[in-house]
N, C-alpha and C positions, 0 to 999 in steps of 0.2 A: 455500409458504404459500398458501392457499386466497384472500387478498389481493396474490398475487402481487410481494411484497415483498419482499427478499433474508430469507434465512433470518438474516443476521446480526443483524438488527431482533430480532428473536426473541430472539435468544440475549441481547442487550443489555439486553430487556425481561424475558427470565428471573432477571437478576441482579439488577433494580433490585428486582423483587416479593420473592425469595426472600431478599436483602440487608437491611441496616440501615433503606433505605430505605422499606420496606413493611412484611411478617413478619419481617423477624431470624430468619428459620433458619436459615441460612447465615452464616459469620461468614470475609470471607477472611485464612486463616491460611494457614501457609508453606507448607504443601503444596500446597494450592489454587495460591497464587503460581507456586511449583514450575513445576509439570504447565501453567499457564498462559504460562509464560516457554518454555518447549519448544514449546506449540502455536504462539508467534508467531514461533518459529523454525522452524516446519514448514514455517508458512504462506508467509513468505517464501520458506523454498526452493520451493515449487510456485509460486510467481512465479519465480522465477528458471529453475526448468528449462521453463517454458511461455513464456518468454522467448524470440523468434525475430527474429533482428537482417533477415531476409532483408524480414518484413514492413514495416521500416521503406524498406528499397530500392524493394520495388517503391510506396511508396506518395508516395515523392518528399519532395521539399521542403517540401509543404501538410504532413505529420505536425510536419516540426521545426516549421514557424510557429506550428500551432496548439500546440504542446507548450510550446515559451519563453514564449510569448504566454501560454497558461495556466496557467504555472508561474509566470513576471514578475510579472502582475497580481496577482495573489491576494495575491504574497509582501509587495508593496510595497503593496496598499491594506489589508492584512490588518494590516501594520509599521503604519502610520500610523496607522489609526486606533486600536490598542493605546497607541501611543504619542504622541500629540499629541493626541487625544479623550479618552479614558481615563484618558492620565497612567501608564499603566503602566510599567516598568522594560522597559529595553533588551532582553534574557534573555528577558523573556513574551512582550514586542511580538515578537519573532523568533521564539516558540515558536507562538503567534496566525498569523504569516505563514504559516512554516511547515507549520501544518496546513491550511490551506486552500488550499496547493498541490497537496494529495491529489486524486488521479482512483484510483478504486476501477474498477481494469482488469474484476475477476471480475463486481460488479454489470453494468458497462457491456455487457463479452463476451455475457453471458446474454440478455440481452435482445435483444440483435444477432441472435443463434442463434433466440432466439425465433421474431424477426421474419423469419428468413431475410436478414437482410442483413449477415452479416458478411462475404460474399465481394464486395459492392458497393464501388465505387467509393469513397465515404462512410466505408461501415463498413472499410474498409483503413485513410483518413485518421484516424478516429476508435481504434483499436484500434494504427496505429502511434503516434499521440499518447499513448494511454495508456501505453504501452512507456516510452518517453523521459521520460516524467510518470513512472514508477516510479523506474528508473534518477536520475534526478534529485533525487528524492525523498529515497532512502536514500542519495548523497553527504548531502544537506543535513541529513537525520536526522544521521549520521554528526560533519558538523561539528556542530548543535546540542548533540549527546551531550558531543562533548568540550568544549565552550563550559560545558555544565552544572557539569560534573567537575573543569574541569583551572582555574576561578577566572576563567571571563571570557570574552568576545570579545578574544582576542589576534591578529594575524597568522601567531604562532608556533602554536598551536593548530591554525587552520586547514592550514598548511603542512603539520603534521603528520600530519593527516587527507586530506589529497588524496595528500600521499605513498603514502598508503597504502592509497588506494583505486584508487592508478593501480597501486602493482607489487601488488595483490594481483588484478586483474583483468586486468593484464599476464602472469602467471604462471597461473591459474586453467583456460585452454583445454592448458597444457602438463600442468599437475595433472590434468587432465580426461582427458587422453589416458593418461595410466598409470593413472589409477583405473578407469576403463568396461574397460579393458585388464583389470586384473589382476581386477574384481571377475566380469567375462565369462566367464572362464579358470574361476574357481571355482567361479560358477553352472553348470558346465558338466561340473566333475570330480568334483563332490559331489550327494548327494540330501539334503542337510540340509536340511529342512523351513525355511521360515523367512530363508531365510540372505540374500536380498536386503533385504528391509526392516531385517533386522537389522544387516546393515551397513552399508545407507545412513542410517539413522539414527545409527548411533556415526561416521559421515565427516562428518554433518550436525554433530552433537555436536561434533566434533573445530574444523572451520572456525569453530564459532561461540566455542569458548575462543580459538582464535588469534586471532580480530579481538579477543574480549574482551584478550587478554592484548599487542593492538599498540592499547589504547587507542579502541578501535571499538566499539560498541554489537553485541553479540552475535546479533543478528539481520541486521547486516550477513553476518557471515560465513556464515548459513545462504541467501541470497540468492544469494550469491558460489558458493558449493557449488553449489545449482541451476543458477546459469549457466551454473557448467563442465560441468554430466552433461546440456545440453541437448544437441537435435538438431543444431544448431548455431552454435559462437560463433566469432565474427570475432577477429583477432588485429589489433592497430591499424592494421598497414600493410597490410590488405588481402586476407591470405592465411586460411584456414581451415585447421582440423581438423576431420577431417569422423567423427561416429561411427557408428553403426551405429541407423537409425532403428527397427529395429524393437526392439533391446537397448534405447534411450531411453525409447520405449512401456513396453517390459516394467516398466522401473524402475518407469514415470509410475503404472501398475498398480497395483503392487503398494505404491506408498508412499500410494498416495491411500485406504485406510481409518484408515491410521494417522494421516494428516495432518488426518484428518475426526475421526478421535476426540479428537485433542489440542486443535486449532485455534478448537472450540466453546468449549472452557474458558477461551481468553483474551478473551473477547467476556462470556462471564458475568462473569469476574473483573473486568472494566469496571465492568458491572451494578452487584456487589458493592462495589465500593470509593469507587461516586457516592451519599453518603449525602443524600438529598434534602430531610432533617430538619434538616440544619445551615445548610443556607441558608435566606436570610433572603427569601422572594417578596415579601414588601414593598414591598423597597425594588426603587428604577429602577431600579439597575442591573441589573441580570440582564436586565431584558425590554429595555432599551434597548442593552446588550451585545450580548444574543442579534441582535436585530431589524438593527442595523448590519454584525453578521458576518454575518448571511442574503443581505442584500444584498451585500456583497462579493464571497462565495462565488458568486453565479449570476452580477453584472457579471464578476468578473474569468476567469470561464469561458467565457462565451459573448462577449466581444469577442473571443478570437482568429480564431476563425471569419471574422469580417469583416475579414480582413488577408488571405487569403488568393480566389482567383479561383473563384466558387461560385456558383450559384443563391441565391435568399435562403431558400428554406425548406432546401436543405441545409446552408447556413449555421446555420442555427436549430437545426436536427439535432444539428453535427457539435457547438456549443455545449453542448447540453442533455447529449447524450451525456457531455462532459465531468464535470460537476456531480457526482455523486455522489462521496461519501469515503470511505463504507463504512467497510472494515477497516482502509486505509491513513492516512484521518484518525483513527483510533481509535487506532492505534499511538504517533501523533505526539503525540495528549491523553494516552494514558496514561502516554508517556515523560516527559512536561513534569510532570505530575500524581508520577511515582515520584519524579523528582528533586527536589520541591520548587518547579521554579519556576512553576507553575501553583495558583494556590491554589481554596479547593474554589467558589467562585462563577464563578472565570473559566473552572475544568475543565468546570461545569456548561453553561455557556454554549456551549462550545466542543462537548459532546456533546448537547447541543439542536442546533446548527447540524449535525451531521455525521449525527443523524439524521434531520432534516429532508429535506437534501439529496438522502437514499440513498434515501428513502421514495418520495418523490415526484419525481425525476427519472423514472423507469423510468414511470410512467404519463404521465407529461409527452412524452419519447421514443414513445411507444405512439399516442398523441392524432396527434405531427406526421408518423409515419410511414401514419397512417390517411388523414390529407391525400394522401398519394403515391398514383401508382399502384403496381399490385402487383408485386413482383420477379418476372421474365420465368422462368420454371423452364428 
């Protein structure tokens, strides 16, 4: 974008114009839904196979501080004020946390690349944080889904959901090793046009009914699918399976138009479904809502930064770097917003804060890094 904005903005603002809320041309109906429920299962799989545990290694302990630390904050000052400001219900307030636990890795990465500092010191702590801020996220997606569905914050619930995030990410690097395996073999005995994408998207498809069908929000399992066909994933005690870098590429290739065609639609279908004519701008709340989750969103991201041993302006960096929620705060609203427990002032509110964040991090980022000297070529 000629504003140097994530393209996501775009697509969010194509839906709001083209939606209920501006012309009414579009009206999102089930097929829309459809094709939007697959793109945010793309998109997670292309987080999941650009998932690389190594970067967390070399980037040490400052990623996990800065990650708990900005995953912690958000969750718990995001919880409170839902629910002891607001008066919200348990359910929301957790769904409120929740989302502003989001670090949007892809706005973050881009700008890194921009700037040439994603091989920096900095952009390592910042880019492993966002990793662990993923990974975190989608457990926590994962319990709020079942929280939504199964009648509750129970302990049985949750149980049920980490069981299941442990053996299915337990088991996911052995799945990884017979699928690259067997789909390698066929890329390799066949000229059928096509036949990579076309199968990693029906193996994409496959993972995301099984999580649907163990109780897990279906974009979990397309996450989990990437993980396993990345470069490579650790096995808990320490060991790897290593696959073949340049077959992961290949995949990365050849899934990335497809994942580009679908992935837009669930950012419109956002647009679409925030009807901006049934809220009430009147009244306080919305701007007193919005205005206290702004504030949230930037404290409880850029304190971790100051927990760890830094300069202050990379402190500031590695902070702001965090902020943005993009597509991953987008998921967490829409998922609250499908289920009901998001209603449409507090959806609005919540997708005020998340585009805020994504707008205006990345020039914010751009400003502190202009401060710096220039990365050494």
């Amino acid at each position: 974008m000629k504003l140097n904005a994530p393209s996501v903005i775009g697509e969010l603002l194509a839906g709001v114009v083209l939606g209920p809320s501006l012309l009414g041309w579009i009206e999102p109906i089930e097929a829309v839904k459809l094709m939007a429920e697959i793109g945010i299962i793309l998109l997670l799989f292309e987080v999941g196979l650009e998932t690389d545990p190594r970067r967390l290694v070399r980037a040490g302990p400052k990623s996990l501080v800065v990650a708990l630390a900005g995953f912690g904050f958000p969750l718990l000052l995001g919880f409170s004020v839902g629910y002891w400001v607001f008066k919200l219900s348990l359910l929301t307030s957790l769904f409120v946390g929740g989302t502003l636990t989001a670090t949007s890795i892809g706005v973050t990465a881009r700008v890194l690349t921009d700037l040439k500092r994603h091989h920096a010191p900095e952009g390592q702590v910042i880019l492993g944080a966002a990793i662990l801020d993923d990974v975190m996220g989608v457990v926590l997606l994962a319990l709020l889904y079942e929280f939504s569905i199964g009648g509750g914050v129970t302990l049985g619930n949750a149980g049920k959901v980490i069981m299941f995030v442990g053996a299915f990410f337990i088991l996911a690097p052995i799945a990884a090793k017979l699928m690259s395996a067997i789909i390698k073999h066929i890329n390799t005995t066949t000229e059928i046009p096509g036949l990579i994408p076309t199968t990693i998207v029906s193996l994409v498809l496959f993972f995301a009914w099984l999580a649907h069908s163990m109780g897990a929000p279906e974009l979990l399992g397309g996450f989990a699918a990437g993980l396993a066909l990345s470069r490579r994933f650790f096995l808990p005690f320490g060991t790897a399976l290593h696959a073949d870098p340049s077959f992961a590429e290949h995949i990365e290739t050849e899934m990335k138009p497809i994942i580009h065609l679908f992935t837009p639609i669930f950012f419109v279908m956002v647009g679409l479904s925030l009807n901006l004519r049934e809220i009430d701008w009147s009244s306080p709340f919305i701007w007193v809502f919005s205005m206290a989750l702004m504030i949230v969103a930037i404290v409880g991201k850029l304190a971790g930064p100051w927990l760890i041993r830094e300069p202050w302006p990379t402190r500031w960096i590695i902070g702001t770097a965090m902020i943005p929620r993009g597509e991953v705060g987008l998921i967490f609203a829409e998922l609250g917003r499908g289920s009901g427990i998001l209603n449409n002032e507090v959806y609005a509110g919540m997708v005020v804060v998340i585009a805020l964040t994504t707008i205006l991090s990345p020039f914010a980022m751009k400003r502190l890094y202009s401060l710096l000297p220039p990365p050494l070529m």
